[in-house]
C-alpha positions in Angstrom: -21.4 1.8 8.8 -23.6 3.2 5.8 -25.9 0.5 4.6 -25.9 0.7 0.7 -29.3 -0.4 -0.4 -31.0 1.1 2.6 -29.6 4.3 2.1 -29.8 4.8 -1.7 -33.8 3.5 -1.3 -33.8 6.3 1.4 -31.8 9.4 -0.1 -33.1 12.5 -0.7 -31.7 12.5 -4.4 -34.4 12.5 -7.1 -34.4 8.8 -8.3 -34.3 10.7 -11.9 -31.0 12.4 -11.3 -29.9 9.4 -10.1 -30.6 7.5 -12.5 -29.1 10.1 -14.9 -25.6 10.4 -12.7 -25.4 6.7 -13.2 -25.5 6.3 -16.7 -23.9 9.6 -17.0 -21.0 7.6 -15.1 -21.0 4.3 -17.3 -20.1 6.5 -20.2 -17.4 8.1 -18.6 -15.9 4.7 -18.1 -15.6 4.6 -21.5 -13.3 6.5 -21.8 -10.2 4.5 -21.9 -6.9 6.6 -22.0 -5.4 3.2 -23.2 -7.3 2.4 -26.0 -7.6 5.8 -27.4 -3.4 6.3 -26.7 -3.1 2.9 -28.5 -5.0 3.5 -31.4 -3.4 7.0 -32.0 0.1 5.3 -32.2 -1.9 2.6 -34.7 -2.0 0.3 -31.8 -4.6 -2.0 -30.7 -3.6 -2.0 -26.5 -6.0 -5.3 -26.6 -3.7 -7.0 -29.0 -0.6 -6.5 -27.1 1.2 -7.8 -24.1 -1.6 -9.0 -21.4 -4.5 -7.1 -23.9 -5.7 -5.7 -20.8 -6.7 -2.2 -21.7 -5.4 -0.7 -18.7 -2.2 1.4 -17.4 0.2 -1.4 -16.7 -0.2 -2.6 -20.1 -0.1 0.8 -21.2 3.2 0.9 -19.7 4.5 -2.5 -21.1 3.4 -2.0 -24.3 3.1 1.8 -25.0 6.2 3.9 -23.0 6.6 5.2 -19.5 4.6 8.5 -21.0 1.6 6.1 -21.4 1.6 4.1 -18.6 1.3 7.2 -16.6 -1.0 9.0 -18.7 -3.6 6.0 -18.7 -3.3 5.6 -14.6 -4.0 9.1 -13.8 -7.0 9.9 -16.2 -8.4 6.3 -14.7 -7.9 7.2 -11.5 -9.7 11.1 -12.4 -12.7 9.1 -14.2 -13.4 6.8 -11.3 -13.0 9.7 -8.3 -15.3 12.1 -10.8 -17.8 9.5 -11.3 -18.5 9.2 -7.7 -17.5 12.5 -6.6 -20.3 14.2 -8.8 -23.2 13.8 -6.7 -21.5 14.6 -3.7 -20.3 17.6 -4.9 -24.3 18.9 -5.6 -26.2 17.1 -3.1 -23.4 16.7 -0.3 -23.4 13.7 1.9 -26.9 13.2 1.6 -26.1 11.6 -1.7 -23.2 9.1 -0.6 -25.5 6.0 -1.5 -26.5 7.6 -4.5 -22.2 8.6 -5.6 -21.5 4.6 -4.5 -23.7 3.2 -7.4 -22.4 5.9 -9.7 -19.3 4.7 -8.8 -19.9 1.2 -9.3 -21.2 2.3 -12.6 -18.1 4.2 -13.9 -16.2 1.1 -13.1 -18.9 -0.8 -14.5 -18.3 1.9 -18.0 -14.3 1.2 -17.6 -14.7 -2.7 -17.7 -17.4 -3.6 -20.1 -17.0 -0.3 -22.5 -20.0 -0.3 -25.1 -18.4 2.0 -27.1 -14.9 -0.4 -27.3 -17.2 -3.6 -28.2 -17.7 -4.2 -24.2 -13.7 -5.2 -23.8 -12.2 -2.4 -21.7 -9.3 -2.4 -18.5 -9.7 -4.5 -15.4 -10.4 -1.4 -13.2 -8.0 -1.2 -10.7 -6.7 2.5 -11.3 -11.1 3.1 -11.5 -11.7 1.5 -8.6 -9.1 3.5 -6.9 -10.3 6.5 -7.9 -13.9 5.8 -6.7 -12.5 4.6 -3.0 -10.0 7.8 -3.0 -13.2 10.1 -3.1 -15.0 7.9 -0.7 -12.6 7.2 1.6 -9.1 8.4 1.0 -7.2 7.3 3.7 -8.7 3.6 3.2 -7.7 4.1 -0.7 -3.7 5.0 0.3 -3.2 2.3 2.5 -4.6 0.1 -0.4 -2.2 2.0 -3.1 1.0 1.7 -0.5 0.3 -2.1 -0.2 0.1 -2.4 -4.1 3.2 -0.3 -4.6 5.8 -2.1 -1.9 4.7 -5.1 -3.1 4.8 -4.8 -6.6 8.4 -3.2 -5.9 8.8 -6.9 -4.2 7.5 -9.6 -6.4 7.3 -7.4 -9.3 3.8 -8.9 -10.3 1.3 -6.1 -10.5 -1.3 -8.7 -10.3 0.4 -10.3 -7.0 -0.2 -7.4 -5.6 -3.2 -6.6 -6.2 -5.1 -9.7 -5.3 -3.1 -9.2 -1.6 -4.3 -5.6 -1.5 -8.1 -6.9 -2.6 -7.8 -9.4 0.6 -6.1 -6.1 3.1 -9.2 -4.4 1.2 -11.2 -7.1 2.5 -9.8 -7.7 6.1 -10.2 -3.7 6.9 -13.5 -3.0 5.7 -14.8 -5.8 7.6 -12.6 -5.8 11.3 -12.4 -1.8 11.1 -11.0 -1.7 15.0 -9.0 1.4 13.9 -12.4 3.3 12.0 -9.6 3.6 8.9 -12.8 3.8 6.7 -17.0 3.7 7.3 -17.6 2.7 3.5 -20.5 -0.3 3.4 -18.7 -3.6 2.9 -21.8 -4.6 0.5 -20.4 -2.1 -1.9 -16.8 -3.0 -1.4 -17.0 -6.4 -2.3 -18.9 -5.8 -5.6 -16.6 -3.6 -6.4 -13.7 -5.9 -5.5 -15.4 -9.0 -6.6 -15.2 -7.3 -9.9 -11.3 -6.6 -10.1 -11.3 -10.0 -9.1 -13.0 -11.6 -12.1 -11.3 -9.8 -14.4 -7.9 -10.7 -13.0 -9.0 -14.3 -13.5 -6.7 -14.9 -16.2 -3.8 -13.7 -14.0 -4.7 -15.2 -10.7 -4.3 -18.7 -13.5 -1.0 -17.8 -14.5 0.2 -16.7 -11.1 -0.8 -20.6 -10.0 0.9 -22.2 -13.2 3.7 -19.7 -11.9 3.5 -18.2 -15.7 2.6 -14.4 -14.6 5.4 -11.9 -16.2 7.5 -9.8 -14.3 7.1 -6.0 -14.5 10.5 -4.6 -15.9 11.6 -1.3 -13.8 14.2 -0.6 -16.6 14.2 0.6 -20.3 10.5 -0.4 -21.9 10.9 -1.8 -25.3 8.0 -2.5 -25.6 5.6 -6.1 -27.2 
């Protein structure tokens, strides 16, 4: 496995270029598709439904159109934001694309441009482990999709994807993925904290149900 700190310490990157990528990558998390989608509509996404500033309640609480919109430009921003460096420097700069990656989640979270309250970043985070490791990333996104087509709680599923997440970077008998499990659970410890809010409602049994049918919207 590729040890994060050891390898960033020892790549062949510039530490200035770096450096540069990674802030260059918090400000693309920034961007938020739902926020900007919401305010064009006279919306404020934080306001609404969950107030999580992210595609499902873009879906919920903007339209289908939305929903959709805001998943796949978060998904683009977080496989950019890591895939950048690779695409200059090659694999010599994998240590180097994981903190960028880290840091365009990072951007998509805590947004200084949206007063630090941004999305909970698992669309980002999906994109970053898609151009790390996309095999690992589409058995995560099939876990979240059959179950959320289950229980119907996007959260559900999500915090049992973190734990498959969990269980395959760390007892990889099958070599599905070679990402550093350092990184990983940053990155996942992350999602988790900003799905604490959910993770109390799913307990208190409280968590809505996403609706497959007609959005009308909160």
């Amino acid at each position: 496995m590729n040890n994060f700190i050891t390898d960033l310490g020892n790549s062949i990157v510039p530490w200035y270029i770096i450096l540069t990528a990674a802030v260059c990558a918090y400000f693309l998390g920034n961007i938020n598709p739902a926020i900007i989608i919401g305010r064009a509509k006279g919306i404020d996404i934080r306001e609404q439904g969950s107030g999580n500033a992210g595609a499902t309640n873009a879906l919920r609480s903007l339209g289908g159109k939305a929903g959709a919109l805001t998943f796949i430009i978060d998904v683009a921003k977080g496989w950019i934001g890591f895939y950048f460096l690779i695409a200059v420097w090659g694999g010599a700069a994998f240590a180097p694309a994981m903190l960028c990656g880290l840091c365009v989640v990072l951007g998509h979270m805590y947004p200084v441009v949206f007063g630090f309250r941004g999305g909970k970043g698992v669309s980002t985070v999906f994109g970053v482990l898609l151009a790390a490791s996309w095999l690992y990333a589409l058995i995560l996104l099939a876990v979240v999709i059959v179950l959320t087509l289950i229980f119907r709680r996007v959260s559900l599923s999500v915090m049992i994807a973190v734990i498959a997440a969990l269980v395959i970077v760390f007892w990889n008998g099958a070599g599905l993925t070679d990402i550093d499990p350092l990184w990983t659970v940053i990155l996942l410890a992350l999602v988790v904290w900003k799905h604490r809010s959910n993770i109390s409602r799913l307990i208190k049994g409280q968590e809505p149900k996403l609706s497959f049918g007609k959005n009308k919207g909160k």
